[in-house]
C-alpha positions as CSV (number, residue, x, y, z in Angstrom):
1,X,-126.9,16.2,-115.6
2,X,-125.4,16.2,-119.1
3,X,-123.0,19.1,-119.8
4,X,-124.2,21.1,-123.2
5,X,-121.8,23.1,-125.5
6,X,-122.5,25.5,-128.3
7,X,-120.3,26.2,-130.9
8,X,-120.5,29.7,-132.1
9,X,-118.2,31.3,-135.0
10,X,-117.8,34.9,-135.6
11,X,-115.6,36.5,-138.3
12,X,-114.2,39.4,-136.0
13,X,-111.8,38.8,-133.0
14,X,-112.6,42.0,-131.2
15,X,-116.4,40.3,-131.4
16,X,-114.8,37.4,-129.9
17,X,-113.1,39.3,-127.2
18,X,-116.7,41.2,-126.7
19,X,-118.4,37.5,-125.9
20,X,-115.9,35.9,-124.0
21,X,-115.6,39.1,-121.9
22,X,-119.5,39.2,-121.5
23,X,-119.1,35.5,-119.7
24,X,-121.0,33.6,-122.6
25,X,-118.0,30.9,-123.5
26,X,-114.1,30.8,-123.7
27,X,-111.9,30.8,-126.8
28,X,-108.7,30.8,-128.2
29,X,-106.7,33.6,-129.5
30,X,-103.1,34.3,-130.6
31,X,-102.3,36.1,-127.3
32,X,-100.9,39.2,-129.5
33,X,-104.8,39.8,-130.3
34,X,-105.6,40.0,-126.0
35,X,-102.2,41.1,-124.9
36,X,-103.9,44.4,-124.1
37,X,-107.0,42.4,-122.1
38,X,-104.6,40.4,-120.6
39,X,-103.0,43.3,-119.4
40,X,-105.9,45.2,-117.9
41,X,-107.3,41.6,-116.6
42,X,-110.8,42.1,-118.6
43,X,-109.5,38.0,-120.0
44,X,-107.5,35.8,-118.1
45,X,-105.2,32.8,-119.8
46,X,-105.9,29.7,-119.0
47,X,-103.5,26.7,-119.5
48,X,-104.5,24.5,-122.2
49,X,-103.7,20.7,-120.9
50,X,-105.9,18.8,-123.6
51,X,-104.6,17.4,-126.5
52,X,-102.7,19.6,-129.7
53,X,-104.7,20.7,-132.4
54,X,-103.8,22.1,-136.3
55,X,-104.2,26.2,-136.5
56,X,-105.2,26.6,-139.9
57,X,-104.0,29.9,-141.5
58,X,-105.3,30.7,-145.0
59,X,-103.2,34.1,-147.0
60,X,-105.7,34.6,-150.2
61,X,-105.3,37.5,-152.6
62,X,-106.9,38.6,-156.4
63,X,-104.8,37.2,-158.9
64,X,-105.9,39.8,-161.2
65,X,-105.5,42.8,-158.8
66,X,-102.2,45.1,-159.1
67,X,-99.9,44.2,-156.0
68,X,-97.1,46.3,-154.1
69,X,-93.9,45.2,-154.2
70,X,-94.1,45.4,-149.8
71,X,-97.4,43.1,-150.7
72,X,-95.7,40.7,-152.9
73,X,-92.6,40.3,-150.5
74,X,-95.1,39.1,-147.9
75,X,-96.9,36.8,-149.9
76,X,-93.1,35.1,-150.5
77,X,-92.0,35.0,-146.8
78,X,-95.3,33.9,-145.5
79,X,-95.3,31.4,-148.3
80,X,-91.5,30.0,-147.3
81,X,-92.7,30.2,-143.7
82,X,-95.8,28.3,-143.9
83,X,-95.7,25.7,-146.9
């Protein structure tokens, strides 16, 4: 019997949590985002032993919209930090 997968996307990582809680598939998260799940044992970590894969990280912001000086300062470090 053939093994079928599903890719699902959502845009909100407590929805994640909500779907891989409910038993419907697995995911992966920074483990800041289910330290507390982790904690309580609602998600358990499992070892990943497959192959590395990129993490794509994406830091967009209005060009035309007023920034903080705190906001700007982030922009620069996370910037230097990641290219």
């Amino acid at each position: 019997m053939a093994v079928r997968y599903r890719r699902v996307e959502f845009a909100n990582v407590e929805a994640i949590k909500q779907y891989t809680m409910a038993g419907l598939g697995v995911t992966l998260l920074p483990k800041m985002a289910v330290a507390e799940e982790l904690r309580n044992q609602s998600l358990v970590s499992v070892r990943w032993v497959g192959p590395e894969f990129p993490v794509v990280t994406q830091l967009c912001w209005h060009k035309e919209k007023w920034m903080s000086s705190a906001l700007q300062a982030f922009i620069t470090v996370v910037t230097e930090i990641l290219g």
